[in-house]
VEXFIPA-986898 format. One record per residue: residue number from 0; x, y, z of N, C-alpha, C in turn; residue in three letters. Coordinates in nm, 4 decimals. Layout:
! VEXFIPA-986898
NODE pos      n_X      n_Y      n_Z     ca_X     ca_Y     ca_Z      c_X      c_Y      c_Z code
NODE NUM        X        Y        Z        X        Y        Z        X        Y        Z  ala
...
! end
This chain:
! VEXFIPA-986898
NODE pos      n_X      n_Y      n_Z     ca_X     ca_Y     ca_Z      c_X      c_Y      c_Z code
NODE   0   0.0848  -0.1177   0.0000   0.0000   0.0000   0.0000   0.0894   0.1241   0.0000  unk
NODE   1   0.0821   0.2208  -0.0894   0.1715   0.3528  -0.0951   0.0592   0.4214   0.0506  unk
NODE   2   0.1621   0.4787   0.0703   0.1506   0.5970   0.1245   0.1383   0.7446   0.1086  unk
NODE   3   0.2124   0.7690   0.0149   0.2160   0.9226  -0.0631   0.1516   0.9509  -0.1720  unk
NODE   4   0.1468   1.0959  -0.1741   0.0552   1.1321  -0.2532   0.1525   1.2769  -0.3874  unk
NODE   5   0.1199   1.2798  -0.4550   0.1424   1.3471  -0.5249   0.1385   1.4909  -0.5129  unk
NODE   6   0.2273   1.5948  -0.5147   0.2502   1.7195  -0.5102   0.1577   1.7686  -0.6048  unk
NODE   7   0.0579   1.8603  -0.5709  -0.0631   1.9284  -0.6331   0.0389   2.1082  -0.6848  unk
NODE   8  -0.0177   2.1124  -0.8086  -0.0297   2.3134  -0.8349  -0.0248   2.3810  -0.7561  unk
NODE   9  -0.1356   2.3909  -0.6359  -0.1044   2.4599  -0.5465   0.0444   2.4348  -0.4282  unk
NODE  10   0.0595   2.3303  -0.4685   0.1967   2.3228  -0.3683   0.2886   2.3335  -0.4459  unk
NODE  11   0.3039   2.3257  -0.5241   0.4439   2.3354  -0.6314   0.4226   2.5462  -0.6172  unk
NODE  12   0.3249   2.5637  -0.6565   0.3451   2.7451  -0.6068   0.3906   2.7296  -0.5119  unk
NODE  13   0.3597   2.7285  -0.3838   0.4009   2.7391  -0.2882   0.5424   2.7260  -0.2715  unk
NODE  14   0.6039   2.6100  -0.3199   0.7205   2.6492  -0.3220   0.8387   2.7111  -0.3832  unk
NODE  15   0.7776   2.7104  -0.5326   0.8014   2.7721  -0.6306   0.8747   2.9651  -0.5177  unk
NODE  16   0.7467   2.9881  -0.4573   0.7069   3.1567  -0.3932   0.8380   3.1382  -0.3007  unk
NODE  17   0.8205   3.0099  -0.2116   0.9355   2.9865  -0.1013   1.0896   3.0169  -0.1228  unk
NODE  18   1.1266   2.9583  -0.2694   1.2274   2.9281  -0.3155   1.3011   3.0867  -0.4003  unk
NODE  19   1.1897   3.1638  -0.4022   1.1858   3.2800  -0.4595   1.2378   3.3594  -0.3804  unk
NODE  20   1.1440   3.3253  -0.2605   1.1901   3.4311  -0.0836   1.2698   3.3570  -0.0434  unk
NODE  21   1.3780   3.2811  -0.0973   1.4742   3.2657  -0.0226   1.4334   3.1703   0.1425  unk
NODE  22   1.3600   3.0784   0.1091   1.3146   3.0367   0.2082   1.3812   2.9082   0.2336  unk
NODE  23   1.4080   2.8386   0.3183   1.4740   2.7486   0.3273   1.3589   2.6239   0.3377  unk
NODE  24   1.4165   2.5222   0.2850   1.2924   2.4036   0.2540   1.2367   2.2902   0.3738  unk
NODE  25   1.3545   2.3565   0.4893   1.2536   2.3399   0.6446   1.1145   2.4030   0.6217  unk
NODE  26   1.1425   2.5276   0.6047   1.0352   2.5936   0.6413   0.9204   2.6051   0.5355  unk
NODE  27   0.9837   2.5645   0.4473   0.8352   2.5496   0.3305   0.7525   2.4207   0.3455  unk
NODE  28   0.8451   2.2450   0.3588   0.7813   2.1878   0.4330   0.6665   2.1067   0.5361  unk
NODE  29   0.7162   2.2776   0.6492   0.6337   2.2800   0.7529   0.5330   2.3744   0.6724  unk
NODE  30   0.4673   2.4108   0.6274   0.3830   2.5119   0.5168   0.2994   2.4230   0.4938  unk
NODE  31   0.3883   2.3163   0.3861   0.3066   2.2322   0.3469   0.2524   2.1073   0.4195  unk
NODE  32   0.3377   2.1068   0.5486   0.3422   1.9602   0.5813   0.3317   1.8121   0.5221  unk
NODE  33   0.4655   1.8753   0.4370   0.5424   1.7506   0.3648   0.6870   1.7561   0.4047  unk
NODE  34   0.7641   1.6247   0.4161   0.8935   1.5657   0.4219   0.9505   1.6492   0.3259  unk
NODE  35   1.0705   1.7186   0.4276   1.1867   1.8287   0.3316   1.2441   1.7380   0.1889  unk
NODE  36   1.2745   1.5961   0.2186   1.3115   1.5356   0.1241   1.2184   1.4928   0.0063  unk
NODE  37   1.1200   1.5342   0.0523   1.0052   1.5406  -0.0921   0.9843   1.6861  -0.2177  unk
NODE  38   1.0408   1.7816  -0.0850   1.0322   1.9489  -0.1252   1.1665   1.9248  -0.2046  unk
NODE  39   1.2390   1.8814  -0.2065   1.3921   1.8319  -0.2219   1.3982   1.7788  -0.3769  unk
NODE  40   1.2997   1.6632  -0.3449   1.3103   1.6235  -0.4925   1.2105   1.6708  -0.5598  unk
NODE  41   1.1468   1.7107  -0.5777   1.0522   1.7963  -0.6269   1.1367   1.8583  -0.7109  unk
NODE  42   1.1763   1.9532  -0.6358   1.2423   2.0868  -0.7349   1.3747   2.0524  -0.8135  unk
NODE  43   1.4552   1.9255  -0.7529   1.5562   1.8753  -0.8561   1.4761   1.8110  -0.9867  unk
NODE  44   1.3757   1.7388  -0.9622   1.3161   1.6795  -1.0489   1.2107   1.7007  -1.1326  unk
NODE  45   1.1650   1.8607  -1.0560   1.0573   1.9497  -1.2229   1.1694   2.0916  -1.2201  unk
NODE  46   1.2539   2.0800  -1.1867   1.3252   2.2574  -1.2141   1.2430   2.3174  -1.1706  unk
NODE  47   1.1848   2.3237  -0.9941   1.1398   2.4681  -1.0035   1.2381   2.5753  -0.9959  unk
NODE  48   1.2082   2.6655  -1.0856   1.2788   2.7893  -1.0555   1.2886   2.8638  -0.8939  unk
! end
């Protein structure tokens, strides 16, 4: 049985905005309340800007 779920539009903004402000991906994360190592690969793995 998975457990996880897929990063939605609205959270990819979100960090997209985070990553913009210089935010560190602790703290975006806790925002989203998702695992830093998900915020992590995320953005290695769609280029967010």
């Amino acid at each position: 049985m998975k457990t996880w779920k897929h990063i939605n539009l609205e959270q990819r903004k979100v960090i997209s905005s985070g990553i913009a402000h210089n935010d560190k991906l602790i703290e975006i994360s806790k925002r989203l309340s998702l695992d830093p190592r998900s915020i992590s690969r995320e953005v290695k793995r769609n280029r967010i800007p």
